[in-house]
C-alpha positions in Angstrom: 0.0 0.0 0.0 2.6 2.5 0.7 4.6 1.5 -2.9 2.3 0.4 -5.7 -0.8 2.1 -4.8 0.9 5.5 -3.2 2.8 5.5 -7.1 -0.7 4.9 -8.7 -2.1 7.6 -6.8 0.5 10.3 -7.6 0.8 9.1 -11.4 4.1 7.7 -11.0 3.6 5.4 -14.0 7.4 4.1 -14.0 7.6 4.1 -10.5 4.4 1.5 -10.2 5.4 -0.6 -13.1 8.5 -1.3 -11.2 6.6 -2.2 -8.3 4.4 -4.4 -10.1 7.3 -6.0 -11.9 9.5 -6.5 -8.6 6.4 -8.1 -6.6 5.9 -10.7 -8.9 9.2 -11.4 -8.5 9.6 -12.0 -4.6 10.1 -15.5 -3.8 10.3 -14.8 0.0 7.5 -14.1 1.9 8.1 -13.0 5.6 5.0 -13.2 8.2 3.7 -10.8 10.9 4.6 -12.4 13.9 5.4 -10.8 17.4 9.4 -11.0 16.8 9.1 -9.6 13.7 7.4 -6.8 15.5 10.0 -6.7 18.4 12.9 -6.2 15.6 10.9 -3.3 14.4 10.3 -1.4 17.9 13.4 -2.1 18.8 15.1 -0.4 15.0 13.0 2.6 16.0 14.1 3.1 19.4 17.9 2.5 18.4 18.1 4.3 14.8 14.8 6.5 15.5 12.9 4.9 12.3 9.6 5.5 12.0 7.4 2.6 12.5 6.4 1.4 9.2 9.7 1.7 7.6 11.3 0.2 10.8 8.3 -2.5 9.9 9.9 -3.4 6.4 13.2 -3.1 7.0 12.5 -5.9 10.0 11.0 -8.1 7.3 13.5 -7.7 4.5 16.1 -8.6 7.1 14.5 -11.5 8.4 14.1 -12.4 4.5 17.6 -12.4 3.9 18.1 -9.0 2.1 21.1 -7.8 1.6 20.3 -4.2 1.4 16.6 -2.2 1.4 16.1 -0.2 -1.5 13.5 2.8 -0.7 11.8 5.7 -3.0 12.4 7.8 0.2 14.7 11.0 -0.5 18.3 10.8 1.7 18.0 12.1 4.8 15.0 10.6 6.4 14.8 8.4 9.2 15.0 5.1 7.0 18.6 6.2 6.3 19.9 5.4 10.1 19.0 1.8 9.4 21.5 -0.4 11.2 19.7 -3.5 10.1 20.6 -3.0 6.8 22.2 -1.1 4.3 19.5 1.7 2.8 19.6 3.1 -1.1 17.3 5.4 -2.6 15.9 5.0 -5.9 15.5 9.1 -6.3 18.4 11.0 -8.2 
């Protein structure tokens, strides 16, 4: 909800295709469970992400990621990640 349809809803046509594209492509599905929820306070309380952010970067590590790749610009909270390396897609 916060990629694909936030992209659809500001007519970010290349931005949603990717989405779309990359989605279909995940092979790794994490679940909502209370530890996932745990990693995720506890990433906010040491880096000072906000909570859904600290959310997905919980569950991309407990996938396996290797990094996080985000349309957020540099400079926001997602960027103190020490779960896992953080790029942008924006220039």
């Amino acid at each position: 909800m916060e990629t694909l349809a936030k992209a659809a809803y500001n007519k970010r046509g290349n931005e949603a295709e990717f989405y779309k594209r990359f989605f279909t492509s995940v092979s790794v599905w994490v679940g909502f469970t209370d530890s996932l929820v745990l990693k995720a306070y506890q990433e906010c309380e040491i880096a000072g992400v906000n909570a859904l952010d600290a959310l997905h970067l919980a569950a991309a590590f407990e996938a396996g990621a290797d990094e996080f790749i985000t349309a957020e610009k540099k400079g926001k909270s997602i960027f103190r990640s020490r779960l896992l390396p953080v790029r942008t897609i924006r220039p």
